[in-house]
C-alpha positions as CSV (number, residue, x, y, z in Angstrom):
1,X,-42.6,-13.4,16.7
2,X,-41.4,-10.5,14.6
3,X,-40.1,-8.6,17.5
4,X,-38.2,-11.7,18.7
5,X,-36.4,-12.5,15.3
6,X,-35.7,-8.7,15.1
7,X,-33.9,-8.7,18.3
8,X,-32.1,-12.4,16.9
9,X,-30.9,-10.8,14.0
10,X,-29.6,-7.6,15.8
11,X,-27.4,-9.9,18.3
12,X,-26.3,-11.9,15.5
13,X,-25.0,-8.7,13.9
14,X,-23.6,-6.8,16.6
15,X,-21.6,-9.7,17.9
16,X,-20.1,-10.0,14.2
17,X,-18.9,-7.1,14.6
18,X,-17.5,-7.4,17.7
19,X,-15.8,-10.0,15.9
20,X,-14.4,-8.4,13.6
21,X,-13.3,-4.9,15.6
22,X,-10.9,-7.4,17.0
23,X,-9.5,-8.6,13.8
24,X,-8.6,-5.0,12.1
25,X,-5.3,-3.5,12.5
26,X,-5.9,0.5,13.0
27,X,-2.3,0.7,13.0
28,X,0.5,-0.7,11.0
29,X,4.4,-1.1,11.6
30,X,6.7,0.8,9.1
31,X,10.0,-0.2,8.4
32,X,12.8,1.7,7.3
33,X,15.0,1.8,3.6
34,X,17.6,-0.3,4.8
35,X,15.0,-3.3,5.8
36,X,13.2,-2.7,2.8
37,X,16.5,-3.1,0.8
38,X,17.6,-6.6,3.1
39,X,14.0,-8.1,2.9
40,X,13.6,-7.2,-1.6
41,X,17.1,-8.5,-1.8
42,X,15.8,-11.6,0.1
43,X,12.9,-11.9,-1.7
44,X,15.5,-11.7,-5.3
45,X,14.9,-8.0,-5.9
46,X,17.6,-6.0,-7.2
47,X,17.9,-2.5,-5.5
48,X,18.7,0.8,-7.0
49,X,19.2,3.7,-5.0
50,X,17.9,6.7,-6.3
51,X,17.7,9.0,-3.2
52,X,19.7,11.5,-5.4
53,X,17.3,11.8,-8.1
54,X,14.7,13.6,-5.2
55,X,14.8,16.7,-3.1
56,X,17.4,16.2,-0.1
57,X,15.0,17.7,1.8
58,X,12.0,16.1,1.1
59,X,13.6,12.2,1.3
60,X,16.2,10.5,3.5
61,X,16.1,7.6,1.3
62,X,14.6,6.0,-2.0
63,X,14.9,2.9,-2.8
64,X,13.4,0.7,-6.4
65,X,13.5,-2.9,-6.0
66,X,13.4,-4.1,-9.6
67,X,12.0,-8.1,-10.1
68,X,14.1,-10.8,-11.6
69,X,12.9,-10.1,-15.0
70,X,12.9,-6.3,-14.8
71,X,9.3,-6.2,-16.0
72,X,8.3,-4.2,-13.0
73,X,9.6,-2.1,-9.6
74,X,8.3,-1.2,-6.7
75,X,9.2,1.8,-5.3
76,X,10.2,2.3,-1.7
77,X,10.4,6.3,-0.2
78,X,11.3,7.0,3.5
79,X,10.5,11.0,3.9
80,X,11.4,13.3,7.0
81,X,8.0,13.4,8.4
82,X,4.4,11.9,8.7
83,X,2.9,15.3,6.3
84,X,5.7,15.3,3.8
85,X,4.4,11.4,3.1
86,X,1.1,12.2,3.5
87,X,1.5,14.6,0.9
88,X,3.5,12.0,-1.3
89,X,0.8,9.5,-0.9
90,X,-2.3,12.3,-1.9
91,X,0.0,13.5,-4.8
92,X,0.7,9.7,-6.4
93,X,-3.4,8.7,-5.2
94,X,-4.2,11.5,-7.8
95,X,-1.9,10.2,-10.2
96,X,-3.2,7.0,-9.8
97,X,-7.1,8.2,-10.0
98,X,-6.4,10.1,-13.3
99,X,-5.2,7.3,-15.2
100,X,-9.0,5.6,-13.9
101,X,-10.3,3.9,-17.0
102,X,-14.7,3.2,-17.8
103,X,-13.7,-0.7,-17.0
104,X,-11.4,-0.5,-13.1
105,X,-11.9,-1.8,-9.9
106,X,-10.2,-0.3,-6.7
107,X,-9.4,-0.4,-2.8
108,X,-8.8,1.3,-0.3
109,X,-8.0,1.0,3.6
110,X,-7.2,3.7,6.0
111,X,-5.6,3.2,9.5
112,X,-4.5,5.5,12.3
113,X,-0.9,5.8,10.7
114,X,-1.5,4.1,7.3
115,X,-3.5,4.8,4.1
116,X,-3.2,2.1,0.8
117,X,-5.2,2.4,-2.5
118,X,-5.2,0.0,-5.6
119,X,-6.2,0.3,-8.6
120,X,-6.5,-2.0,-11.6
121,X,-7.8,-0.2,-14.8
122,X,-6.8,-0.7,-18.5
123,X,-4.2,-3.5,-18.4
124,X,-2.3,-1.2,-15.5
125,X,-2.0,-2.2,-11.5
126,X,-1.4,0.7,-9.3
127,X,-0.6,0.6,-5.5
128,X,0.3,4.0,-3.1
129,X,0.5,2.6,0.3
130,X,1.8,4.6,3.3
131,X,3.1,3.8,6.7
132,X,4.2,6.7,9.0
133,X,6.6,8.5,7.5
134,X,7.3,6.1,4.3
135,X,5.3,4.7,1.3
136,X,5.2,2.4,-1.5
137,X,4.6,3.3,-5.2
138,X,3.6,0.6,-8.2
139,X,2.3,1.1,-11.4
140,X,2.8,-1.9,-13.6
141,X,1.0,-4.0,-16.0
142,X,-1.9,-6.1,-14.4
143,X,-0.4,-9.8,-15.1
144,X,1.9,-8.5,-12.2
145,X,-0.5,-8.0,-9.8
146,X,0.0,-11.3,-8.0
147,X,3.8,-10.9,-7.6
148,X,3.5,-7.4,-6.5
149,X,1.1,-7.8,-3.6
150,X,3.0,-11.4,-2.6
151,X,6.3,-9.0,-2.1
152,X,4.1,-6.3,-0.4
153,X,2.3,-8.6,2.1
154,X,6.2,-9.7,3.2
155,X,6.5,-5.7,3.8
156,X,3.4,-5.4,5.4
157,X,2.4,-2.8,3.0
């Protein structure tokens, strides 16, 4: 009887994850500045450029989408390459990990061709979330945290 409930149990679990294989995205789409401009300013962002406040050879174009209220932005970079956003996206993850308080909780997902990491630790919300050659930077208060990942999820970020 035990061997027989063993083997149940193993069935049950490898066909959950055959379920759920089928319902992960290893790989995301990315979009570029200008559609991350259109769909913010759809979404009742207002949109800065700041492409000139960053090495020309670093970014082709930033973008901060600031909310109705201006009580928080998100930040928009499309770089030149997979590596120089990779790099971006390490650089602002150790940004992120350093402001770690005792009392945070986190995520993170990794894809072929994206990485994304939260974190929400002493009254601040922090996203880094990278597509191909572009990512997303927040770091706002926490009572934002619902309005920030509503606009992301219309990114797909």
């Amino acid at each position: 009887m035990n061997t027989r409930r063993i083997c149940l149990i193993a069935l049950v679990v490898l066909f959950g994850l055959a379920l759920l294989t089928g319902c992960i995205d290893l790989t995301k789409t990315s979009i570029d500045a200008e559609t991350f401009k259109t769909r913010m300013e759809g979404l009742g962002y207002s949109i800065v450029d700041a492409t000139n406040q960053f090495d020309s050879s670093l970014v082709n174009k930033v973008y901060i989408a600031l909310d109705s209220t201006r009580s928080y932005q998100i930040e928009f970079y499309e770089q030149y390459s997979n590596e120089a956003a990779q790099g971006s996206f390490i650089t602002n993850k150790t940004k992120m990990e350093n402001a770690k308080t005792s009392n945070s909780m986190s995520t993170s997902l990794t894809g072929q061709n994206y990485e994304r990491v939260t974190q929400d630790s002493g009254g601040e919300y922090w996203v880094v979330s990278r597509i191909d050659n572009t990512f997303i930077f927040v770091n706002t208060n926490s009572a934002n945290k619902d309005a920030v990942n509503n606009a992301l999820e219309s990114l797909g970020y």
